[in-house]
ZASEZA-965884 format. One record per atom (N, C-alpha, C, CB): residue number from 1; atom name; x, y, z. Coordinates in steps of 0.2 Angstrom, whole numbers, plus 2048, in hexadecimal, padded with zeros to 3 digits. Atoms other than C-alpha are relative to their C-alpha. Glycine has a CB too. Layout:
% residues N
SITE     i   at     x     y     z
SITE   NUM   CA     X     Y     Z
...
% end
This chain:
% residues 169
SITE     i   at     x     y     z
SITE     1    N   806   800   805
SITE     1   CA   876   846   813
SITE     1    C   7FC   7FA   802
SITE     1   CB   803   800   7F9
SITE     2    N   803   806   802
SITE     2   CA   868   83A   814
SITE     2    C   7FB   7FD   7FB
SITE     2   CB   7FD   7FF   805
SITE     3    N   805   804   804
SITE     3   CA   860   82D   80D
SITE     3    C   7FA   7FF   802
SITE     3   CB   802   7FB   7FE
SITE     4    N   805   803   7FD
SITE     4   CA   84F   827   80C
SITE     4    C   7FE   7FA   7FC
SITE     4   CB   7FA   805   803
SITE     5    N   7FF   808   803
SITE     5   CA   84C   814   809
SITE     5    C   7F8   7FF   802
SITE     5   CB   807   7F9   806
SITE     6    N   805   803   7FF
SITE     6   CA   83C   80A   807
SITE     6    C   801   7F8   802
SITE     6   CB   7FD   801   7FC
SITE     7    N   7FE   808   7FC
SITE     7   CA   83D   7F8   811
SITE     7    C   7F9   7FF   800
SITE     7   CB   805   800   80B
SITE     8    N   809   806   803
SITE     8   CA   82F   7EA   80B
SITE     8    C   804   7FB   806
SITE     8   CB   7FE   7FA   7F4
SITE     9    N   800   805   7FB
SITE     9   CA   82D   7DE   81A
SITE     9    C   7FC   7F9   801
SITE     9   CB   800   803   805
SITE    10    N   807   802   7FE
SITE    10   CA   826   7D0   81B
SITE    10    C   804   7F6   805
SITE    10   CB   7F8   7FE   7F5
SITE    11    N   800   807   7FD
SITE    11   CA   827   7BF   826
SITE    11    C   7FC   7FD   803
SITE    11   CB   803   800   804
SITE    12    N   804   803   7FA
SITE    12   CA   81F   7B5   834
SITE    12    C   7FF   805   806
SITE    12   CB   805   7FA   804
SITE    13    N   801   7FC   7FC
SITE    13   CA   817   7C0   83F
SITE    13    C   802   7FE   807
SITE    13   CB   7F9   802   7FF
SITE    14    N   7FE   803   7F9
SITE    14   CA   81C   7C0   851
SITE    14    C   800   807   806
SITE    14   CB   808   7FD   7FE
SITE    15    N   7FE   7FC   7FA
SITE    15   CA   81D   7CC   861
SITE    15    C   806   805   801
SITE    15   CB   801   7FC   805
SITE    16    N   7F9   7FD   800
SITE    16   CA   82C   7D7   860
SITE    16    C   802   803   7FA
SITE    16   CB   806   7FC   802
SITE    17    N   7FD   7FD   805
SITE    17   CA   82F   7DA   84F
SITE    17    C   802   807   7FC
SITE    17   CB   7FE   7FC   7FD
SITE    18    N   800   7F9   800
SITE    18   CA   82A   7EA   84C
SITE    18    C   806   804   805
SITE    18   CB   7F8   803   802
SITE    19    N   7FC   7FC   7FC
SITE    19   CA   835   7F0   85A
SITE    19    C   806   7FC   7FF
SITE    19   CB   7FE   800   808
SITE    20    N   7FB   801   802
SITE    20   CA   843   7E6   853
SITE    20    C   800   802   7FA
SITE    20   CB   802   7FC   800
SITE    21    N   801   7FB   805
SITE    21   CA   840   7F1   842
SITE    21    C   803   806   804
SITE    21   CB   7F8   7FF   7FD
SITE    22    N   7FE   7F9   801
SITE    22   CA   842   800   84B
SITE    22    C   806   800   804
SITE    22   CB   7FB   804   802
SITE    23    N   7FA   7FF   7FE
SITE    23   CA   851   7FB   856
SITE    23    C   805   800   7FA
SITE    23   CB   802   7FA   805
SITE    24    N   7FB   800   806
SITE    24   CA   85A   7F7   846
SITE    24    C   801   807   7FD
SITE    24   CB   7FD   7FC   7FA
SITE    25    N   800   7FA   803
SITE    25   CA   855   806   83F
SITE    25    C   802   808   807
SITE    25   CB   7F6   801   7FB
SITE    26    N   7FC   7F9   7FA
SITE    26   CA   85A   813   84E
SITE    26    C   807   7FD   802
SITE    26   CB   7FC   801   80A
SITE    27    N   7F9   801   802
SITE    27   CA   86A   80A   84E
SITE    27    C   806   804   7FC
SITE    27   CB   7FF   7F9   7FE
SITE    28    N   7FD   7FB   804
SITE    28   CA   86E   812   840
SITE    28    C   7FF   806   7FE
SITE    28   CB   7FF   7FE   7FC
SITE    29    N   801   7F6   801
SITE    29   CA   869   825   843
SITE    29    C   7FB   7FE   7FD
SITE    29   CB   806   808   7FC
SITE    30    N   805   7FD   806
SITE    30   CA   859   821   838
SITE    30    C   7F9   803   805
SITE    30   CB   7FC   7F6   7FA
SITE    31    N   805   7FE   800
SITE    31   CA   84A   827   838
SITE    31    C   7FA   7FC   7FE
SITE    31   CB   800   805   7FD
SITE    32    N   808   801   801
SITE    32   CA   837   81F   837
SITE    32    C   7FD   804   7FE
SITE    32   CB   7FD   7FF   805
SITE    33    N   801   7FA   801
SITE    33   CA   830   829   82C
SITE    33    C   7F7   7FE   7FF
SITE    33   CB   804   804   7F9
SITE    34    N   806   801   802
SITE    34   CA   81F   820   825
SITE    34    C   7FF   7F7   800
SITE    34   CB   800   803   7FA
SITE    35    N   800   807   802
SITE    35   CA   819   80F   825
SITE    35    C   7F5   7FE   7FF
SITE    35   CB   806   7F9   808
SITE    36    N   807   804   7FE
SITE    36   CA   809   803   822
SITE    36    C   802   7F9   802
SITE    36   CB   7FB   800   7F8
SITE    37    N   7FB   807   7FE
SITE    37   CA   80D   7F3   829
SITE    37    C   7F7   7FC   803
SITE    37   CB   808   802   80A
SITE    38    N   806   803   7FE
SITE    38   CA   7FE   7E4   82D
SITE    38    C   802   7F7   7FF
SITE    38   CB   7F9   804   7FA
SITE    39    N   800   807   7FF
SITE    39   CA   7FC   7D2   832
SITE    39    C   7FA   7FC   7FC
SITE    39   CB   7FE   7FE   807
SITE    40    N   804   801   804
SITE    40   CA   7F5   7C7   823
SITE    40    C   802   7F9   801
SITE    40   CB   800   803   7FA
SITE    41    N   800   807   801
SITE    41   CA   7F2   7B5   824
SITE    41    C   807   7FC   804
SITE    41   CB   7FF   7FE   7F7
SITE    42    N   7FB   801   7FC
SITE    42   CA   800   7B2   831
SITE    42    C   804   804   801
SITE    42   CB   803   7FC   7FE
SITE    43    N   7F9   7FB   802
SITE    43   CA   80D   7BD   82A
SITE    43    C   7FE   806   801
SITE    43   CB   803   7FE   7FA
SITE    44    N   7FD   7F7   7FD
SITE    44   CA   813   7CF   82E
SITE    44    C   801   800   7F9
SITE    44   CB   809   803   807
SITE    45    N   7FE   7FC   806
SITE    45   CA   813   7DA   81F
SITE    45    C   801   807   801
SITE    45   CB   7FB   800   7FB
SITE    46    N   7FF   7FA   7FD
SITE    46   CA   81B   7EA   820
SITE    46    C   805   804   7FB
SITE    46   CB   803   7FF   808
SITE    47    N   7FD   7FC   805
SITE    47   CA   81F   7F9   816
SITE    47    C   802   805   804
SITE    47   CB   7FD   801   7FB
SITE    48    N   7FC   7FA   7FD
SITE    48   CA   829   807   81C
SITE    48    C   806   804   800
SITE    48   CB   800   7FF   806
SITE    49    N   7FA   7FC   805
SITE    49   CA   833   816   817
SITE    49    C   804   803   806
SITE    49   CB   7FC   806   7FA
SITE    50    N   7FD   7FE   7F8
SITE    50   CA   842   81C   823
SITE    50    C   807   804   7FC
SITE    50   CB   803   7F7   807
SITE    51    N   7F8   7FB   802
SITE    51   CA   851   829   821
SITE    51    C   803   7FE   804
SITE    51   CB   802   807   800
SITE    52    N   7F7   802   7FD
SITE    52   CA   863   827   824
SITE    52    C   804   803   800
SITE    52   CB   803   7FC   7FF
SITE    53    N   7FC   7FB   803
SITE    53   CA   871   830   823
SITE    53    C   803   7FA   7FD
SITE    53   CB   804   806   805
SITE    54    N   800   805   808
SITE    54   CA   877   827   811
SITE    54    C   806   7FE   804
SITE    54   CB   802   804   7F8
SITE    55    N   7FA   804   7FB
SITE    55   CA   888   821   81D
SITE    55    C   7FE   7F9   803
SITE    55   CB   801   804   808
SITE    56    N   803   805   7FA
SITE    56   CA   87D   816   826
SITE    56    C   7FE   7FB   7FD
SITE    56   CB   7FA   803   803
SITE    57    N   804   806   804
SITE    57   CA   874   80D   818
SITE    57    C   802   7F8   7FF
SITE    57   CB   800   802   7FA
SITE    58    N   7FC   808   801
SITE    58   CA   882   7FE   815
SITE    58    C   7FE   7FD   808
SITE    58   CB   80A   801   7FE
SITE    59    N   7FF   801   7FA
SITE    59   CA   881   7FC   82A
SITE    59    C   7F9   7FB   801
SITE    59   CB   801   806   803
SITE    60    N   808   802   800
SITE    60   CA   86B   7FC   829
SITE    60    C   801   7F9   7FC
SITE    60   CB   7FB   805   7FB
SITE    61    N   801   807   807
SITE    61   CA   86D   7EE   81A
SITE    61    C   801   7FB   804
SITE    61   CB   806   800   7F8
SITE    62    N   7FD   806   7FD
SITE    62   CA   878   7E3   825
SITE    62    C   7FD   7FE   806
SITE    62   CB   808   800   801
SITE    63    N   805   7FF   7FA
SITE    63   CA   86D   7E6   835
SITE    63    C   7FA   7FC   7FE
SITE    63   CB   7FF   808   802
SITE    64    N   807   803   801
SITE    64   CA   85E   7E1   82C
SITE    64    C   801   7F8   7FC
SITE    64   CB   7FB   805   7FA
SITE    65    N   7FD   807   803
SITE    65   CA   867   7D2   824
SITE    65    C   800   7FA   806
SITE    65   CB   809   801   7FC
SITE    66    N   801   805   7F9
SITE    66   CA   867   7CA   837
SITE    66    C   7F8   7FF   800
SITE    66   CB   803   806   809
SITE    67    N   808   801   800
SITE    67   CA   855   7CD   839
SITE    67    C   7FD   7FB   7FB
SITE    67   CB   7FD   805   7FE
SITE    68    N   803   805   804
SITE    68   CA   852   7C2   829
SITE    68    C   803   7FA   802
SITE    68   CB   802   801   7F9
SITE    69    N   7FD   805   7FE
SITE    69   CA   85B   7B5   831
SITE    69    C   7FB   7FA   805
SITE    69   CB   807   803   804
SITE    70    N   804   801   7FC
SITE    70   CA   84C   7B4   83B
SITE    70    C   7FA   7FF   7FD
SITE    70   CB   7FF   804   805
SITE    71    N   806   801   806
SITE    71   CA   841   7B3   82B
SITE    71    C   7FB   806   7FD
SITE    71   CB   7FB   7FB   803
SITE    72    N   800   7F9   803
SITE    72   CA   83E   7C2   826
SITE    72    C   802   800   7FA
SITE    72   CB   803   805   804
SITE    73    N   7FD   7FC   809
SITE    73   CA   83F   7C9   814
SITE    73    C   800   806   800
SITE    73   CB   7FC   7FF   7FA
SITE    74    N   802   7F9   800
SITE    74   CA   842   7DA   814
SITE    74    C   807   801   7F9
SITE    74   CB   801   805   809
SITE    75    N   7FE   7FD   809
SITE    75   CA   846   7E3   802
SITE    75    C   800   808   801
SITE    75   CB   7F6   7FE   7F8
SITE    76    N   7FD   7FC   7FE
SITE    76   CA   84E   7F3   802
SITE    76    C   800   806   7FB
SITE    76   CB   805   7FE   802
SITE    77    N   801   7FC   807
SITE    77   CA   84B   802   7F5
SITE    77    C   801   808   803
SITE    77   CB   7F7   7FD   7FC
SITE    78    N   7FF   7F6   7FF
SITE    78   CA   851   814   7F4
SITE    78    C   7FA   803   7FD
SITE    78   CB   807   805   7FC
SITE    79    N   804   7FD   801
SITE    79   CA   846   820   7F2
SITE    79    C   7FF   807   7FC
SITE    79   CB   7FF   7FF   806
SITE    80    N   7FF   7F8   805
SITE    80   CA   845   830   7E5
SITE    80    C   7F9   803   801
SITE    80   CB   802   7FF   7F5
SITE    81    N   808   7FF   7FF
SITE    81   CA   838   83B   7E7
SITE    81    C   7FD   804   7FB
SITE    81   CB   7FE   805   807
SITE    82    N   804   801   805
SITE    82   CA   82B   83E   7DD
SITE    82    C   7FC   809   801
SITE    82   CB   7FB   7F9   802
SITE    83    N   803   7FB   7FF
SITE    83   CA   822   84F   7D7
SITE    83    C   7F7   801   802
SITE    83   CB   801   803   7F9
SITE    84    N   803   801   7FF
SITE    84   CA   813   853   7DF
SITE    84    C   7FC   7FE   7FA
SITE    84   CB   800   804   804
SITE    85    N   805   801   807
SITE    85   CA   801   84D   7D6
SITE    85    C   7FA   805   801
SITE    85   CB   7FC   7F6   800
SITE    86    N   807   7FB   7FE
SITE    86   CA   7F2   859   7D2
SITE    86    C   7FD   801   803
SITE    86   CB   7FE   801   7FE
SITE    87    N   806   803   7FF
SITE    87   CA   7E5   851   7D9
SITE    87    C   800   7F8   805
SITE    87   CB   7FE   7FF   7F7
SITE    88    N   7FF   805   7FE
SITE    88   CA   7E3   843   7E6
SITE    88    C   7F8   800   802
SITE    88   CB   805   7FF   804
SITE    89    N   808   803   800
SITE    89   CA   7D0   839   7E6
SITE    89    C   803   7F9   804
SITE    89   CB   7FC   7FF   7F6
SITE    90    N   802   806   7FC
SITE    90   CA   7CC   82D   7F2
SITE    90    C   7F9   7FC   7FD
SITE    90   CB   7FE   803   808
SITE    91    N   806   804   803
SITE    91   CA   7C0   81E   7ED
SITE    91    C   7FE   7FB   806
SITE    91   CB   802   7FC   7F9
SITE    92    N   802   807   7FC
SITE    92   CA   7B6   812   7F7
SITE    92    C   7FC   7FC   7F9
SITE    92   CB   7FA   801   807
SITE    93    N   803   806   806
SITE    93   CA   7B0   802   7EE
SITE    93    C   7FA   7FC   804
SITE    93   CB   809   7F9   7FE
SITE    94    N   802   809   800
SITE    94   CA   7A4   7F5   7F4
SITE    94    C   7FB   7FC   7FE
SITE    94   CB   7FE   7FE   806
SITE    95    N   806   804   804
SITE    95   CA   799   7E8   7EC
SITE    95    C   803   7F8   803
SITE    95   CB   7FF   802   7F5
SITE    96    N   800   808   800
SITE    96   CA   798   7D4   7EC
SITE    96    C   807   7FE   800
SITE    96   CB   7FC   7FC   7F8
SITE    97    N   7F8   801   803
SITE    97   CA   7A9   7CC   7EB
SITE    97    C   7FF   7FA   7FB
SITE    97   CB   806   7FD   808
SITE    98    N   7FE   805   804
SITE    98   CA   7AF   7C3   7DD
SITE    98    C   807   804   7FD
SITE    98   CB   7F9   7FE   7FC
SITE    99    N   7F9   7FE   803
SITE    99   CA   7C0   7C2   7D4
SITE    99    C   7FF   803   7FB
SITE    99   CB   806   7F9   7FE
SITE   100    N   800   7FB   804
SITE   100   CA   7C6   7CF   7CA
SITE   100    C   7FD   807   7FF
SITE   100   CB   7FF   7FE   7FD
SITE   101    N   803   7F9   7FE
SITE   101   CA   7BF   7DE   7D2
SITE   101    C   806   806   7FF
SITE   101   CB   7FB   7FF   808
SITE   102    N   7FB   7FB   7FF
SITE   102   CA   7CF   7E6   7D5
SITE   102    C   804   7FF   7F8
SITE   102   CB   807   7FE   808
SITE   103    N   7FD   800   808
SITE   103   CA   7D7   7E0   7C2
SITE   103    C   7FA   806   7FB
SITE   103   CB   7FF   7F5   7FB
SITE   104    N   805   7FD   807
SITE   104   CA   7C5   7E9   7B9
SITE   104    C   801   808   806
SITE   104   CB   7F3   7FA   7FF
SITE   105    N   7FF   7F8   7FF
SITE   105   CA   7C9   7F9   7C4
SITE   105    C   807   804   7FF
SITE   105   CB   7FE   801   808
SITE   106    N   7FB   7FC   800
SITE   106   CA   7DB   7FC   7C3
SITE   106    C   801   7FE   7F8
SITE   106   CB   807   7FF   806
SITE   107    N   801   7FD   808
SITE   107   CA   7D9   7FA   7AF
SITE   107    C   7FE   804   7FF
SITE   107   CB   7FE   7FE   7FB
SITE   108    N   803   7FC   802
SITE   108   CA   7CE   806   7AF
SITE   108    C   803   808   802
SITE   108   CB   7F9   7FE   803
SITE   109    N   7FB   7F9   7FF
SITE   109   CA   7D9   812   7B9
SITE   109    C   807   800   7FE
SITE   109   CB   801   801   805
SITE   110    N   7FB   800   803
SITE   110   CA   7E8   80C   7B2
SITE   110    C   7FF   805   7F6
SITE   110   CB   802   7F8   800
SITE   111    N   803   7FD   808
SITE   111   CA   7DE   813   79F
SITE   111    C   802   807   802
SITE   111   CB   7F6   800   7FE
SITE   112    N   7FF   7F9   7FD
SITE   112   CA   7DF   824   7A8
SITE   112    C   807   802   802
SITE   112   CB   7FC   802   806
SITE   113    N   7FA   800   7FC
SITE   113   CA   7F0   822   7AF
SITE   113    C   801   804   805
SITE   113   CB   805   801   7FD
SITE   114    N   801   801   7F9
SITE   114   CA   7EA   823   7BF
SITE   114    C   806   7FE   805
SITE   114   CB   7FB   7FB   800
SITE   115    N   7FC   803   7FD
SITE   115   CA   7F8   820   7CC
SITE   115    C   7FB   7FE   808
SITE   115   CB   808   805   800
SITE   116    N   805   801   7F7
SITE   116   CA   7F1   815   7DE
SITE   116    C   806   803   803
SITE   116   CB   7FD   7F6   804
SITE   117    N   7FA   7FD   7FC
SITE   117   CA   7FB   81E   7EB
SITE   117    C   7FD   7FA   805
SITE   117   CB   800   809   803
SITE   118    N   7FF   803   7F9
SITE   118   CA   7F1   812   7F8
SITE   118    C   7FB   7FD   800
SITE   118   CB   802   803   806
SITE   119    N   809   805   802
SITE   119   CA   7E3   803   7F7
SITE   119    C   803   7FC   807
SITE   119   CB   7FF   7F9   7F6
SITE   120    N   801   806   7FB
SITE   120   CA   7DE   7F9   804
SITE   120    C   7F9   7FC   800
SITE   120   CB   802   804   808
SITE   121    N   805   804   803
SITE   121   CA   7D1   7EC   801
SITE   121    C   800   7FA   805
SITE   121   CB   802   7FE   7FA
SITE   122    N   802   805   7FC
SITE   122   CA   7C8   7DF   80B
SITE   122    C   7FA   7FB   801
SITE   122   CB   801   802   803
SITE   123    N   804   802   804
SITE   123   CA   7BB   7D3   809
SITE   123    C   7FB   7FF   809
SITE   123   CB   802   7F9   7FB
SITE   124    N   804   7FF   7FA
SITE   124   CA   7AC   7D5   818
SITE   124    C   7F9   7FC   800
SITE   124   CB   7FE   809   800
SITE   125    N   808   806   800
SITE   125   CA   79C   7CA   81B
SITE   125    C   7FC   805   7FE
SITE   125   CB   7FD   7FB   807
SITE   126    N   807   7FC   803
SITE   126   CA   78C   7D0   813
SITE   126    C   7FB   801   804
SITE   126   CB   7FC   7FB   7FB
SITE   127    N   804   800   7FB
SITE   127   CA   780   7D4   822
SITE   127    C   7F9   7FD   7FD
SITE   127   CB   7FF   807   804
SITE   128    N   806   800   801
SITE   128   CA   770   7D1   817
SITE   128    C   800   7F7   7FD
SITE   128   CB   7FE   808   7FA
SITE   129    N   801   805   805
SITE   129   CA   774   7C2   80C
SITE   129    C   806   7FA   802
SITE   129   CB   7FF   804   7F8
SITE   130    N   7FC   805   7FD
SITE   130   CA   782   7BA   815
SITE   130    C   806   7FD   7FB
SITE   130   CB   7FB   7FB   803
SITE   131    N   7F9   802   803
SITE   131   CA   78E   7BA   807
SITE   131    C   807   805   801
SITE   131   CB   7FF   7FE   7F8
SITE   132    N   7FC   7FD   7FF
SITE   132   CA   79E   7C2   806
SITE   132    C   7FF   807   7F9
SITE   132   CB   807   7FB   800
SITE   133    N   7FE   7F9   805
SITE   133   CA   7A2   7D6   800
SITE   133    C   806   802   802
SITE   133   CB   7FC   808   802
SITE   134    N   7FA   7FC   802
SITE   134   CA   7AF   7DF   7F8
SITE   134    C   801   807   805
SITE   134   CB   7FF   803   7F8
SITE   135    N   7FE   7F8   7FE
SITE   135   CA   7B5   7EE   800
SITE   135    C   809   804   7FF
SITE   135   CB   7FE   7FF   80A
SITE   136    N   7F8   7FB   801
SITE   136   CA   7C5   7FB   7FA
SITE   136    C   7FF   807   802
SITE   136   CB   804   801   7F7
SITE   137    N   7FE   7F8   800
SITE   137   CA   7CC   80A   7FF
SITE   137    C   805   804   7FB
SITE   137   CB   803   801   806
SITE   138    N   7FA   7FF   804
SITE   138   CA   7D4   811   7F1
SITE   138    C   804   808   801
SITE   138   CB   7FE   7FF   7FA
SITE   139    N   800   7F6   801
SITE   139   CA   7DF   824   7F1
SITE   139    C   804   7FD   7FA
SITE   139   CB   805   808   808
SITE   140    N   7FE   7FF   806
SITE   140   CA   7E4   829   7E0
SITE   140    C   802   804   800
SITE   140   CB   7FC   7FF   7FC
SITE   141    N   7FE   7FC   804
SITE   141   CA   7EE   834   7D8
SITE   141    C   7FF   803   7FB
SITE   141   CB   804   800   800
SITE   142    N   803   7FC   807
SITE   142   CA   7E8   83E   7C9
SITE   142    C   804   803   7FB
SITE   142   CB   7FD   804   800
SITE   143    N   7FE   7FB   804
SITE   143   CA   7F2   842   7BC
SITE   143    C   7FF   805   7FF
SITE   143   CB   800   7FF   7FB
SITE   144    N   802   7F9   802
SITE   144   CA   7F4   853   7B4
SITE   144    C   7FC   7FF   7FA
SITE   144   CB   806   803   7FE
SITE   145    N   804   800   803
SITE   145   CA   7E4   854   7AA
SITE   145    C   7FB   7FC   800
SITE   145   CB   803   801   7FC
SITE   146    N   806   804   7FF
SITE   146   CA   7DA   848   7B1
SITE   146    C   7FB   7FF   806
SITE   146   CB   801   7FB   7FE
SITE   147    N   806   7FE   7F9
SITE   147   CA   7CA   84C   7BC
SITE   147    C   7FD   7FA   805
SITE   147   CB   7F8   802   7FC
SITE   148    N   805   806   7F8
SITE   148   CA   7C3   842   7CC
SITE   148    C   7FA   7FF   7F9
SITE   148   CB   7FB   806   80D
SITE   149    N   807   805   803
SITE   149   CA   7B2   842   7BF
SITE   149    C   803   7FD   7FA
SITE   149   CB   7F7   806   7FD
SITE   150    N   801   806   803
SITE   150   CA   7BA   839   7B2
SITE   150    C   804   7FA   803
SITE   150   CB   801   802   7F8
SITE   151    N   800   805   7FD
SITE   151   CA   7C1   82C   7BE
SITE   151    C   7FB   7FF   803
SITE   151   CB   803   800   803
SITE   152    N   806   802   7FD
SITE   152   CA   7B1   82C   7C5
SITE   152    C   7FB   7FC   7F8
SITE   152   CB   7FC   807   804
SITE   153    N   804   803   806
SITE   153   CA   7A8   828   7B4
SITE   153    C   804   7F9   7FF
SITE   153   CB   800   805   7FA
SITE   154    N   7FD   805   800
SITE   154   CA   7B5   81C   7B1
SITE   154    C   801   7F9   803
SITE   154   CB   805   802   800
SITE   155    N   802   805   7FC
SITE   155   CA   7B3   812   7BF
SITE   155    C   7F9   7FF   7FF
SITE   155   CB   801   801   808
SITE   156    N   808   800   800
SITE   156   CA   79F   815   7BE
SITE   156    C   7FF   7FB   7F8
SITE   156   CB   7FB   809   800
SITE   157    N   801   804   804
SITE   157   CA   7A1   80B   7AD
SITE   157    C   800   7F7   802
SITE   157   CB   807   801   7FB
SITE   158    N   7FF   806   7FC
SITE   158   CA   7A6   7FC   7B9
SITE   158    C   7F9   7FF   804
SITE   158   CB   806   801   805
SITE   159    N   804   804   7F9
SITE   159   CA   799   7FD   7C6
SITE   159    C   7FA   7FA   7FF
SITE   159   CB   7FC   805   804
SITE   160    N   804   803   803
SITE   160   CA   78C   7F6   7BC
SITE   160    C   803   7F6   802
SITE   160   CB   801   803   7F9
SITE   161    N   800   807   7FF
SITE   161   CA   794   7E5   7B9
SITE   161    C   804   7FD   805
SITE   161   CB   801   7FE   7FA
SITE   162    N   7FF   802   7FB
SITE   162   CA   79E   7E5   7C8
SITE   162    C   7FB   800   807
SITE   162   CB   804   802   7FF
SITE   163    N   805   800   7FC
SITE   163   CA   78E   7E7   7D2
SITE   163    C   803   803   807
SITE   163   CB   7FC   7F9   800
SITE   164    N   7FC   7FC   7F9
SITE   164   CA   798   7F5   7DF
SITE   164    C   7FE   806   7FF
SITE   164   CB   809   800   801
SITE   165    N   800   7FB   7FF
SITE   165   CA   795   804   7E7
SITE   165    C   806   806   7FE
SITE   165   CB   7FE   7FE   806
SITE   166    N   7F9   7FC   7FF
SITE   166   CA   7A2   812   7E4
SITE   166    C   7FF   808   804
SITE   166   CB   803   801   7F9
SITE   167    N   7FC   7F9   7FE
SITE   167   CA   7A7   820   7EE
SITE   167    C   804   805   7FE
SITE   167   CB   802   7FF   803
SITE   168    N   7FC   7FF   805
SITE   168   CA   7AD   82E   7E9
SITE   168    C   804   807   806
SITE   168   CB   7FD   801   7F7
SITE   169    N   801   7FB   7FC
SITE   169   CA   7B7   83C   7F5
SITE   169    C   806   805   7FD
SITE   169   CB   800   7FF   808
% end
């Protein structure tokens, strides 16, 4: 029987380390199943989900325990799965940057009990006026019984005084 685990990584970035992630993990019959992984402000961040056959797991744990010796943090979580969602909406965002753009949008989708399946956000120079813009990608999940237009309204309450564009697909 297998398992499938989710491994949070994060360290000093460096040359090799992905490919010492996956020796560890083919060591132990796993599988690579998904990941997002990215280099922020020095450091390797890395998410990524992997099967095993459940035998294996105590072996993986102690395999990745060497790796942190090298400075690495990696956090280790099973994984149950989840019933599909009705509905998945994609958003784009961009306007001006200033703090609190992402706290005044996920209240507004948290109101809806909205789940993010996946945001990715970054801040981009202004071509016209030379300051900095907001930019997110968001996908969403939609509860049962609640529409892409009233998450769209719900964010359109925002745009206004967050002075952003929104996308909606």
């Amino acid at each position: 029987m297998h398992t499938t685990l989710i491994l949070t990584v994060l360290g000093p970035d460096h040359p090799g380390l992905v490919k010492s992630l996956s020796e560890v993990l083919n060591q132990q019959q796993g599988n690579w199943t998904e990941s997002r992984m990215v280099h922020l402000g020095g450091q390797f961040a890395g998410l990524l989900q992997v099967s095993l056959p459940r035998e294996r797991v105590a072996n993986l744990k102690v395999a990745l325990d060497v790796l942190q010796d090298s400075g690495l943090k990696v956090l280790i979580a099973e994984t149950t799965e989840t019933p599909a969602t009705n509905e998945i909406l994609k958003v784009e965002v961009l306007g001006l940057d200033r703090p609190g753009i992402i706290r005044d949008m996920t209240t507004q989708l948290a109101s809806l009990k909205v789940n993010i399946e996946e945001l990715f956000s970054e801040q981009r120079p202004a071509p016209m006026s030379g300051g900095t813009l907001f930019f997110a990608a968001l996908t969403l999940s939609l509860p049962e019984g609640i529409s892409a237009e009233q998450v769209q309204t719900k964010l359109e309450e925002l745009s206004d005084q967050l002075m952003v564009d929104l996308n909606f697909a």
